[in-house]
N, C-alpha and C positions, 0 to 999 in steps of 0.2 A: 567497483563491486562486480563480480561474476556472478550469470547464470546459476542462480541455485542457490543465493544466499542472501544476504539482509535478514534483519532482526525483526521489521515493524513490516505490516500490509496492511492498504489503504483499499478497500471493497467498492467498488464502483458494480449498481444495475447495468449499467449501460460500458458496451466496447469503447463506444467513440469518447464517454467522459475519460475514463480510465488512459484512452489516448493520449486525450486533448493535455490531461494534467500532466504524463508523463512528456509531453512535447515543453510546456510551461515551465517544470523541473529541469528539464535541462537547460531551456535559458536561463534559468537562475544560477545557473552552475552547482545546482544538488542532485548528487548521484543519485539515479534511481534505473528502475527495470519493471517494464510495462508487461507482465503475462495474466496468462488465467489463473485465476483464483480457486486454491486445492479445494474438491470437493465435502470435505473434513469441515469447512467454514461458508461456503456457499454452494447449495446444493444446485441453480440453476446455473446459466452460461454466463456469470458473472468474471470478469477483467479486473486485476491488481494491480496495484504498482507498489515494489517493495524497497524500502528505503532500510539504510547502515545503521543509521543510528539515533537518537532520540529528538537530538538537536536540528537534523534534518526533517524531522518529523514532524517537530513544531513547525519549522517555515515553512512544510508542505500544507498541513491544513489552514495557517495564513493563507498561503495562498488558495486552498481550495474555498474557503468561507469567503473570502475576497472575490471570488469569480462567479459563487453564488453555485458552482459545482454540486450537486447531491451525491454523496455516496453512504455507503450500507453501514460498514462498520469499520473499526480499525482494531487490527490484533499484534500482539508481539509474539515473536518465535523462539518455542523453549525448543535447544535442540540438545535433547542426549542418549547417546551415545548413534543406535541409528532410529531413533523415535524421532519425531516431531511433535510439537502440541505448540496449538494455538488457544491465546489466552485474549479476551477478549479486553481493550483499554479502554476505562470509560474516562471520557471527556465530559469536559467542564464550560 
């Protein structure tokens, strides 16, 4: 996955969570990308990590609810043509 893209983003308050998971994620061997989170879906200095695709996503919040991790929200990314829009996924 490149800079700039993934479908799903994981909202973490906190820099260092937002870190920690995307350190966690890669020893899992799931692709992911640790930036700040668009101001569009978190208005403070909140940190993302964005993940390809669904199934990755599942084992990401395994693993985030397994570490006991807090984060804000998770959203998926509509991207067309040069819009973005984020939709907010409710979990279960």
């Amino acid at each position: 996955m490149q800079y700039g893209e993934g479908k799903y983003i994981i909202v973490f308050t906190s820099n260092y969570h937002a870190y920690y998971i995307e350190e966690l994620l890669r020893r899992h061997n799931i692709e992911s990308i640790y930036k700040k989170a668009p101001r569009s879906i978190a208005k403070s200095c909140n940190s993302a990590v964005y993940l390809s695709n669904e199934a990755d996503l599942q084992k990401a919040l395994e693993l985030v609810r397994n570490g006991k991790i807090p984060f804000q929200s998770v959203f998926e990314i509509h991207r067309r043509d040069k819009q973005v829009e984020y939709q907010k996924v409710l979990l279960q």
